[in-house]
N, C-alpha and C positions, 0 to 999 in steps of 0.2 A: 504493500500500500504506500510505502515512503517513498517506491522508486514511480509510481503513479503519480504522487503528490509534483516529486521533482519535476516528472516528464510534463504535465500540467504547468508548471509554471515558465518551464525550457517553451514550452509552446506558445504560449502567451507574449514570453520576450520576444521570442520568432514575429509573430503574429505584428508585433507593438514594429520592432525593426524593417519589418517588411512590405506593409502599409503603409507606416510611414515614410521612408524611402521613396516609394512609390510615386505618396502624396507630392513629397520634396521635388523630386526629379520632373513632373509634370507641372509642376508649379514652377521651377525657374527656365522652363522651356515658354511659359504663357512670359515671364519676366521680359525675356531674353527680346521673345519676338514682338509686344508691346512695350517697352521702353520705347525704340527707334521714331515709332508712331507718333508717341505722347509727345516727348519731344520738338519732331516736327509741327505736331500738330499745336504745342505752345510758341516757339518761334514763330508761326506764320500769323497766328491768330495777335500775337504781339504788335508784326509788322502792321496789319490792318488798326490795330488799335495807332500805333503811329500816323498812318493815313488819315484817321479819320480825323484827328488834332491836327494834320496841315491841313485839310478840310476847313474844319471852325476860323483855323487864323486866316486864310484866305477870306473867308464868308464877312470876318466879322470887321476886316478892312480894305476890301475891295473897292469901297467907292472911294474913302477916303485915302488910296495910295493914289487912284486914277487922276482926283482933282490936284495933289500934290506935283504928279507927275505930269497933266496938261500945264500948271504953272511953272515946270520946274524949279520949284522951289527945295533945294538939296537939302539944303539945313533943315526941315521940317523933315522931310522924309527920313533923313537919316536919325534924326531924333526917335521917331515913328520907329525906324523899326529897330533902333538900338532896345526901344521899351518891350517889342515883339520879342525879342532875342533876350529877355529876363525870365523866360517861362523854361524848367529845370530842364523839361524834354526839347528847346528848340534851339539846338545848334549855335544858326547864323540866320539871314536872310539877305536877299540882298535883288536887284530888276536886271535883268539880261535884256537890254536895248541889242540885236541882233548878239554879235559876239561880243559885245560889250560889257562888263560887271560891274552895272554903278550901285552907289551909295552902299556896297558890304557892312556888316557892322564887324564890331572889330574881335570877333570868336571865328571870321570868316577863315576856314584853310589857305594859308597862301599856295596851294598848288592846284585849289580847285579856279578852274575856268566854266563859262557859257558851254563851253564844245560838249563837259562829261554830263551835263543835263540832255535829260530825254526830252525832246521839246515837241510839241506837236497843235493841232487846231482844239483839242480836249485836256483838260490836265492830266499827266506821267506821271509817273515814279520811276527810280532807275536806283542802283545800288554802287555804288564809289567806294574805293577804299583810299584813306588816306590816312597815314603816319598807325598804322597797324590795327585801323578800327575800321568795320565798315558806317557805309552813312549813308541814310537814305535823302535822296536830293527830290523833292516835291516839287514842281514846276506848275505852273497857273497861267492861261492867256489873258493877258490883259491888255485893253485898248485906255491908252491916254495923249489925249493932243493930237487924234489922228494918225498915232503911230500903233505897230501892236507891237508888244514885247511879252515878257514871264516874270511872273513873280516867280523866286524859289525860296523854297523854305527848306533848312538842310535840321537831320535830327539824326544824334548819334544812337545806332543800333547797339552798344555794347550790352546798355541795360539790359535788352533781349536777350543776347545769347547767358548773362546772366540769370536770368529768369529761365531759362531753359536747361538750364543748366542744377538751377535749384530745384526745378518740377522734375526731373529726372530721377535727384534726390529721394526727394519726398514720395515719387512716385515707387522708386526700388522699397524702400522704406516698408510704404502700406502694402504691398505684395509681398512682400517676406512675412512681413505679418498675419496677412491671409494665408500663405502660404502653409507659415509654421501651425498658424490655429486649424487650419482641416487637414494637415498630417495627425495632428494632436487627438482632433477628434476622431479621424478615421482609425487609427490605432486603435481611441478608445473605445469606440463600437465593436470594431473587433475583437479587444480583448473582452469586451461583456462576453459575446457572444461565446467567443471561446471557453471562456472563462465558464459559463453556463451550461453547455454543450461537455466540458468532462467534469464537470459536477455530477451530472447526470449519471454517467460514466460511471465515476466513482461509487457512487450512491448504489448503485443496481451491481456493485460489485460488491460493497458493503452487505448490501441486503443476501446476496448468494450463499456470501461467507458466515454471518449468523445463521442460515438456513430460515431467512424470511421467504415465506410463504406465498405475501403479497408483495406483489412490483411494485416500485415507485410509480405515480401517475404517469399516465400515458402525455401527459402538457409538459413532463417535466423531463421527458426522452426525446419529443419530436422536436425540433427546431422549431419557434415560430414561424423562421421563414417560409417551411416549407408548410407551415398549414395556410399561413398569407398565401402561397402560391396555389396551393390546391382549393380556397376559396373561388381563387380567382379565375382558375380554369373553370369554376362551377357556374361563376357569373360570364364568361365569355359563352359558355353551352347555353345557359339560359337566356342570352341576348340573342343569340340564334335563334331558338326556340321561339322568342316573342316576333325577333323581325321576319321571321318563314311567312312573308305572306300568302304563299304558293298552298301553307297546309290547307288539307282537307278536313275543316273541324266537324266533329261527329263527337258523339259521345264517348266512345273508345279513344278516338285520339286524343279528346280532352282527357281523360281518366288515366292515359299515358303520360301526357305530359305532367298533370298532378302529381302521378306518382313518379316520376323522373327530380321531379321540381321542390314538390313537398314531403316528400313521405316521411310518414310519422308525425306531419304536421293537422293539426286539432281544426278544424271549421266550423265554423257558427255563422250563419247568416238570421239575420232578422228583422222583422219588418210588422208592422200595422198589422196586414192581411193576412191571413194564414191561408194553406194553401190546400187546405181541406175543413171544409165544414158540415162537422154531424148535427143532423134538426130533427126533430121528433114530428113526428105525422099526426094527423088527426085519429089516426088507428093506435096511437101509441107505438108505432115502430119507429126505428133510427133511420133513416136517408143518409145519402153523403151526396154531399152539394162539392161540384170545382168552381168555385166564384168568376164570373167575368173579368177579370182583372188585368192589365198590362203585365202590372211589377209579378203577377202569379205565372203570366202565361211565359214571360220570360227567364224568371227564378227557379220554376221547379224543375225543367229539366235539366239546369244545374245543378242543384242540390241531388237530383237522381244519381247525375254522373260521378261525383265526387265524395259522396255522400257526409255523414256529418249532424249536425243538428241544425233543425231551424226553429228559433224563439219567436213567437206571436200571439198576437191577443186572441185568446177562446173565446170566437161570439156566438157561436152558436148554439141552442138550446139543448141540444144532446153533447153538448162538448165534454160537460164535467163526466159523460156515464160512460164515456167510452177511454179515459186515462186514463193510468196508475196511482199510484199513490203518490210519484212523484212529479204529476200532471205530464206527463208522457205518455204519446202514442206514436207508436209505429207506424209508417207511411211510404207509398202505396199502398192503400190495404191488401189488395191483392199480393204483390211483389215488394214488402218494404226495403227499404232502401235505406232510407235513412231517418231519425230522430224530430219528431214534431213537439216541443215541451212548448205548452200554452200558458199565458199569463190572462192573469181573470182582473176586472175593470168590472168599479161598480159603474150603476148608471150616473151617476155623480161626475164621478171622473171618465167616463166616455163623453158626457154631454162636455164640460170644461177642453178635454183634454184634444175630443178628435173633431167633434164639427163646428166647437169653439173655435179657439187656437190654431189648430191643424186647417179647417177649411174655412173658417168664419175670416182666419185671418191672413195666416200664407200663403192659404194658396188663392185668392183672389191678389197677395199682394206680388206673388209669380206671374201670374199671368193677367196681362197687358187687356182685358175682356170687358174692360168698363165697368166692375163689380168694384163697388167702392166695402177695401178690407174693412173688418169689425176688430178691432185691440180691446179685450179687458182684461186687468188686472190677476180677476180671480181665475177666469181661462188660463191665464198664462202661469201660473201657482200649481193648477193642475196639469198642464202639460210639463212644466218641471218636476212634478211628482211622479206622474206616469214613465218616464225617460228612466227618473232614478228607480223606479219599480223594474224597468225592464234593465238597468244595466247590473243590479241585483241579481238577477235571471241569467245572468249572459257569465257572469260569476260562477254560481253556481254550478251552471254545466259545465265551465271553462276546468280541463280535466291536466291541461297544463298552463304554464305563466306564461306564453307564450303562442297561444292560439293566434289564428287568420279568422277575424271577425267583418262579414260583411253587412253592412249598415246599409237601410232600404230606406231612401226617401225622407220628406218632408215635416216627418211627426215626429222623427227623431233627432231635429237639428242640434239637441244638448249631450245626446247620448256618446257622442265620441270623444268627449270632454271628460265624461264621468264614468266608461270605461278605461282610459286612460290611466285617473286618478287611483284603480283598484288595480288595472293590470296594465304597469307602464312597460311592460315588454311585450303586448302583444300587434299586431302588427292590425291597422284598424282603414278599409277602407269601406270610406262610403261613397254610396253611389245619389245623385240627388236626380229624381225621376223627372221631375216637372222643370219648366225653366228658370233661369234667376235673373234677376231684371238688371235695370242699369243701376248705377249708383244713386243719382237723384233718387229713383222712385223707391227702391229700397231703404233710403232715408229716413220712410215716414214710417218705419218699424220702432216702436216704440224702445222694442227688443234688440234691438241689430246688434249693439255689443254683443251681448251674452250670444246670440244667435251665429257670429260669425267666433265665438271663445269658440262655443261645443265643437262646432265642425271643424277648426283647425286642431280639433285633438284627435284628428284622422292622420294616417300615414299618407295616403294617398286619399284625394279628392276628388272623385269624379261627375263628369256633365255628358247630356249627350251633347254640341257642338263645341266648338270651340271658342265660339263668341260667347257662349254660355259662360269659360271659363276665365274671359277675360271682361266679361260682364262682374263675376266675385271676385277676381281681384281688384278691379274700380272698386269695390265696395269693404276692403279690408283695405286699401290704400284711402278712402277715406274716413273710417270710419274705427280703425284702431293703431295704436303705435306696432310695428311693426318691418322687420325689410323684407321686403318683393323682389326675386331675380326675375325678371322677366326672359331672361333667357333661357331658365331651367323650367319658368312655369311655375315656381314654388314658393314658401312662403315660409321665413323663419318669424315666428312668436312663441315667446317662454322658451327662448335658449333650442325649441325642437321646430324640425322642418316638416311641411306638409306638401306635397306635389297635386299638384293641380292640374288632372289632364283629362281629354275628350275621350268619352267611352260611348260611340254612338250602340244602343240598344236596336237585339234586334231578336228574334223568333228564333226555335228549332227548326233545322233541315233534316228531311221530311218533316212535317206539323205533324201527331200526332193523328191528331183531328184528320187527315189525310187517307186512312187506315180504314179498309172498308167504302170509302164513300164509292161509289156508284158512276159510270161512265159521265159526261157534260151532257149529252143528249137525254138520258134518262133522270137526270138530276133540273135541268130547266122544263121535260115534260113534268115530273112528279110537283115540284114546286109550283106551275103556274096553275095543276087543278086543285092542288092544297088551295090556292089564295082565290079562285074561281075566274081565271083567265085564258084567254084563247093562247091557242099553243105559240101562234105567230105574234103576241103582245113582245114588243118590247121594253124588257126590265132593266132598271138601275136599284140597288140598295145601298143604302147607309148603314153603318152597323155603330152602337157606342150605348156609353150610358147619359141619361140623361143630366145633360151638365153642360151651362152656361160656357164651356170655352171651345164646343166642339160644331159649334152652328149649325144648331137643326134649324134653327127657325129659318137661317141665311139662307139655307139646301132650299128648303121650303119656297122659300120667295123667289128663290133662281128658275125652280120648276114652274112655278104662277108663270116668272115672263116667259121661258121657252115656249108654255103652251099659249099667250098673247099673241108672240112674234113670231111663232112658228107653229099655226096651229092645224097643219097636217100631222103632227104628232097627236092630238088629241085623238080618243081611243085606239093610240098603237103606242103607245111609250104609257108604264106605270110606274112608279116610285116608292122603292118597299123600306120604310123605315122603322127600323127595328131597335127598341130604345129601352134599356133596362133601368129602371127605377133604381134611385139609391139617395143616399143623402134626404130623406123626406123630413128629416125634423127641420131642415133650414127652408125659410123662407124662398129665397129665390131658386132652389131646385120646384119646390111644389108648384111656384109661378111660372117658372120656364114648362113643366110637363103640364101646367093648364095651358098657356099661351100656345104649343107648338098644336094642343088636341084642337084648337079653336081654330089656329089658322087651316088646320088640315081639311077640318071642317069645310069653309068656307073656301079653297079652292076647289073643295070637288064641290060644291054646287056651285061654283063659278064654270068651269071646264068639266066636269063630268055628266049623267045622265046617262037614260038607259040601262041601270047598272052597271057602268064603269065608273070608277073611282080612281082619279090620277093618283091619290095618293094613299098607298096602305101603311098604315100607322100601327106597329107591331108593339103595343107594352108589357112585356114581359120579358124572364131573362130567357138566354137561347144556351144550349148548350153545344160545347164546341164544332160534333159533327154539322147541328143545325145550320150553324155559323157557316162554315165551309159548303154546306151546301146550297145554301142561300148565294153566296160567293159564285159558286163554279155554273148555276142557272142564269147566272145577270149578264148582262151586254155591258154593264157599266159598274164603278162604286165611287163614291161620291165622298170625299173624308176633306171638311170644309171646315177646320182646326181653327178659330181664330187667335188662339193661342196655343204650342202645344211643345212637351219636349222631344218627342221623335213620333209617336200617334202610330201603333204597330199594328195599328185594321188594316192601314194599307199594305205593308204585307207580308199579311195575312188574305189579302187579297190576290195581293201576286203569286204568293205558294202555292194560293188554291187552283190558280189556272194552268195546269201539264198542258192542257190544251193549246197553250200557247195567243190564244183568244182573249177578248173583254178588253177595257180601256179605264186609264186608273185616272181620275177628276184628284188631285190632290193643292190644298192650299200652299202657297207660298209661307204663311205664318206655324206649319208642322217643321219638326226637324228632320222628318222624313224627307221633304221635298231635295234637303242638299243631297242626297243618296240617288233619291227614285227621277233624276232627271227627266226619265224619256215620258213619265207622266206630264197631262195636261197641269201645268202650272196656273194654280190659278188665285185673284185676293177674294175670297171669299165677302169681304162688303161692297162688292160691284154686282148684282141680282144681273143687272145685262149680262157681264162680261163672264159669268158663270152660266150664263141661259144658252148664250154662242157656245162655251164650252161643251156642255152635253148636245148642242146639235153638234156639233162636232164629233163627237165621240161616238152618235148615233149611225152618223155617215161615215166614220172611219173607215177604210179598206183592208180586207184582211190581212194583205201582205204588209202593210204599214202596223197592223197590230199585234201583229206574229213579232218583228222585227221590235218593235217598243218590249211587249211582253219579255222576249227573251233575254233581254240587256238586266232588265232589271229581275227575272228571275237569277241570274247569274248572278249580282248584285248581292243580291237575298241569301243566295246559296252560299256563296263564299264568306258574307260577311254577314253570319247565322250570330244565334246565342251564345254558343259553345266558345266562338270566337270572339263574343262580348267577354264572358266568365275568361274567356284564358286568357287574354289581353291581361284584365285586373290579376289575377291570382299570379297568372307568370311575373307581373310585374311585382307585387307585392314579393313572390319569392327573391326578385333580384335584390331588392328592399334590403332584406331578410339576409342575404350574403352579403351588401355592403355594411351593415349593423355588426354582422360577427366579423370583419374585418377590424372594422374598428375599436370591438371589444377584445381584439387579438391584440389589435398594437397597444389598447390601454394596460394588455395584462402584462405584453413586456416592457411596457414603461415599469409597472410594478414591482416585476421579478428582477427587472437589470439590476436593482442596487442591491438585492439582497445577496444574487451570485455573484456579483461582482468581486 
């Protein structure tokens, strides 16, 4: 062990001698070949500084040598410039009449003449040596009395080479001193290193020799370098992985890449909605309902692929009969996959928390729809209660300190703040479903502090566009202390960083809902004698829930002008609007589902008769095959958003047609529209210019709609759900590799002085 100890320390000296050296030897090589530079580069910058002083004395007695000189008055001049020739840097001066050197002051060289000035129609400079110095000779044209001659103004260079001579100095100086400090230091890193590296060594020989049992830890054999390194081969794999645009995401390849990415890694997503709801029947039996929902239709076949737990509120009446004791149920019933634990809300705090708060207030103050937001106090108490009720929940499941928690939307703008505060390691992103406005309008949130605190207690921040994302940073650049890299996209407050990036939302490839349905031709016959229509009617549908930001009534009024303006459609075009109730405790949802039933009314006894009704007004929910097959019977669909964050009916529209047929009406004010280009772009408050739209759409050609269809099928397909989820999780995992990098280097900050 003593000849260890030696060999250890023989190492080290090596180590210290041989770096450093190194260091040295490279360092008087940068000396060697930047001296000569600096140098020059101080002499020449010198010169000009000299120049620029016969500059000023020229400037600042040019007129008055010229009026001297038209008078030839000698004695004034030579006065003149005996007082020029008192300034420490100016030689001599003296006027070159052709070859002639009048009025010299008396510092003039007796061996300079007119001839060694560079003399020309612009002022010179020229360099003279006389009596072993050089001297720079400044020459000036000047007109007096009708004659031209030169002023010169002579200044001795010595100072210069002095001064260059001193920067050279100075300069060797401070590079020996860089020099010597990063040989110094590069030694000493090395010898930590070394020095730590047969510690190790030693220690695991030690341990042999008692006949210890257990090894020394595995962090205190491996070099950190090489876990640094092997980190980072993990993140260069995983950069791959996210920029493969080419993959093919499916659920298998998502569930590959998780398990490539994350494994062993803990999931929790959670949201508002839950993604199954049991209700009890008027027979006393349990039902299971899939709710209409975006954030559902998009999330669950995530959570399927990857599985995991999802935390959500139990609203439905059979909720509590059908979970454990630790309000858990397994999900898909049929096929469970993965973990559904339900949190319970009284009516108290549902009324406060969700269509207070949540829709009374955010989200009319998201979306841009004219619905003047409601702020109260007590709502806003409650939705901070409810957050911390679910971020309790999201605890408990949490089965390590370190989980990947996905955050769903609008209700839980606090929650990423206050899982943070319980599990500051675990890696937190939320995704925000609706839009977020500008800075201005966001302003008038009573909340906005507290409301942009919770959310930057996300790791990553997502939106679906990208204006989305630079719509909340205007609004954390105004509205909390904070720094914004705008080139990263991200946001450091309280010492930690949040990323701020676009996750445009989007559907599974195949839909689900896909499964079973029925040829185009036998799905538009069965549909139109469901609805009591001739076979050759032409149909358009709407599909949504009833809600102020998705423009029923706009659809509405666009179908009145078509049938005005174009009313060869009247009895061959119908309009099947299919609108599922929700939000009925709030005023303006009940007002908007009486307003849309009134005007439907009233166009079809405007334009219909005989039993035809332009417009079928469908209130109730539909479930998903209905959905798609409502879809694949229509000539058109109509999604007229005036506010929206991506709006996934459309498609869901486009999935549904294999046929390659139908024409997609989409508003400019969806975030769908920056994706689904080859749809009719359309502003949803123009009733004309939505009217022209569906005659459009009605006469479209089917090579024109084959060709539209297919671009954004493709669209759809490629940049599916799977590819939403694995965008965020792969990123989240890179997340997750540069965290433990960093937790690497803090731990050999820690270790270095001890092995040292």
């Amino acid at each position: 062990m003593k000849v260890l100890i030696f060999l250890e320390e023989l190492s080290v000296l090596r180590i210290i001698f041989r770096f450093g050296g190194i260091a040295m030897l490279v360092a008087a090589i940068v000396i060697l070949a930047v001296l000569p530079f600096a140098t020059s580069f101080v002499e020449q910058w010198s010169r000009r500084d000299v120049e620029l002083r016969s500059r000023l004395v020229f400037n600042s007695v040019r007129d008055q040598v010229s009026g001297l000189l038209a008078r030839n008055d000698a004695q004034q001049a030579g006065i003149l410039f005996e007082r020029i020739a008192t300034d420490e840097r100016v030689l001599a001066i003296g006027y070159c009449d052709g070859q002639e050197l009048r009025f010299p002051t008396s510092n003039m060289p007796p061996s300079f003449s007119c001839s060694e000035a560079s003399r020309s129609d612009a002022e010179s400079f020229s360099v003279v040596r006389s009596q072993d110095r050089n001297i720079l000779v400044s020459s000036f044209p000047l007109n007096a009395g009708g004659r031209r001659g030169h002023l010169v103004v002579l200044h001795d260079l010595s100072y210069a080479d002095q001064r260059g001579g001193e920067a050279r100095n100075y300069l060797f100086l401070a590079l020996a001193g860089v020099a010597f400090g990063a040989a110094a230091l590069a030694a000493m890193i090395a010898a930590i290193i070394m020095r730590r590296w047969l510690a190790s060594i030693r220690q695991a020989l030690e341990s042999a020799r008692a006949g210890n049992a257990n090894p020394p830890p595995e962090e205190n054999i491996i070099p950190l370098g090489q876990e640094i390194r092997d980190v980072l081969q993990e993140l260069e794999a995983s950069r791959r992985t996210i920029d493969a645009a080419h993959t093919d995401w499916s659920p298998e390849t998502l569930r590959a890449a998780l398990s490539n990415e994350l494994s062993g890694s803990e999931v929790i997503v959670v949201s508002n909605r839950e993604p199954y709801i049991h209700n009890r029947t008027e027979g006393g039996e349990i039902s299971l309902q899939i709710p209409a929902s975006g954030l559902v239709s998009a999330l669950e076949p995530v959570v399927r692929a990857c599985g995991g737990t999802w935390v959500a509120h139990g609203s439905g009446t059979a909720d509590r009969d059908t979970v454990d004791a630790y309000d858990r149920v397994p999900v898909p019933p049929n096929h469970p996959s993965y973990t559904l634990r339900r949190v319970w809300l009284s009516e108290e705090e549902q009324d406060g928390y969700y269509y207070g708060a949540a829709n009374e207030g955010l989200w009319p103050l998201c979306h841009i729809a004219f619905v003047r937001p409601v702020f109260r106090e007590t709502d806003w108490q409650l939705y901070r209660s409810v957050n911390e009720k679910f971020a309790e929940a999201v605890v408990a499941e949490a089965k390590r300190e370190d989980p990947i928690i996905l955050v769903q939307d609008y209700h839980f703008a606090l929650l990423p703040r206050m899982i943070r505060d319980r599990l500051p390691r675990a890696t937190i992103v939320t995704f925000w479903h609706i839009p977020w406005p500008n800075a201005e309008i966001f302003g008038i949130c009573p909340w906005r502090e507290e409301v942009i605190d919770g959310l930057l207690g996300s790791s990553i921040l997502g939106f679906h566009t990208q204006a989305h994302c630079n719509n909340f940073l205007d609004s954390v650049d105004s509205y909390v202390e904070s720094r914004i890299d705008r080139e990263r996209d991200s946001v450091i407050f309280g010492g930690e960083e949040t990323l701020i990036r676009p996750y445009p939302i989007s559907i599974e490839w195949p839909p689900t809902a896909m499964e079973g349905q029925r040829p185009v031709e036998e799905c538009r016959r069965i549909v139109r004698e469901r609805l009591g229509l001739p076979l050759t009617m032409r149909i358009g549908v709407g599909i949504e829930r009833f809600d102020y930001t998705k423009g029923i009534i706009d659809r509405m009024q666009a179908i009145d002008t078509l049938l005005a303006e174009h009313p060869e459609w009247r009895g061959n075009f119908a309009f099947v609007q299919v609108a599922a109730p929700t939000r009925s405790k709030l005023s303006n949802y009940r007002q908007l589902q009486e307003e849309a039933e009134a005007l439907a009314r009233d166009i079809n006894e405007k334009h219909g008769g005989n039993g035809y009704e332009p417009i079928k007004l469908l209130i109730r929910h539909h479930e998903p095959h209905e959905v798609f097959e409502l879809f694949r019977a229509a000539d058109l669909c109509i999604v007229s958003s005036l506010h929206d964050g991506m709006n996934l009916v459309a498609k869901e529209f486009v999935a549904a047609r294999d046929d390659e047929q139908g024409v997609l009406i989409l508003s400019a004010f969806a975030g769908a529209s920056r994706e689904l280009s080859e749809a009719l772009i359309v502003n949803p408050y123009n009733a004309h210019a939505m009217g022209e739209a569906i005659n459009r759409a009605l006469t479209m050609p089917q090579p024109e709609q084959r060709e539209r269809m297919r671009l954004m099928r493709d669209q759809v397909k490629e940049r599916n759900v799977y590819r939403w989820a694995g965008q965020m999780l792969l990123a989240a995992s890179r997340l997750r590799k540069q965290q433990r990098i960093r937790r690497l280097i803090a731990r050999g900050r820690r270790l270095a002085p001890a092995n040292a």
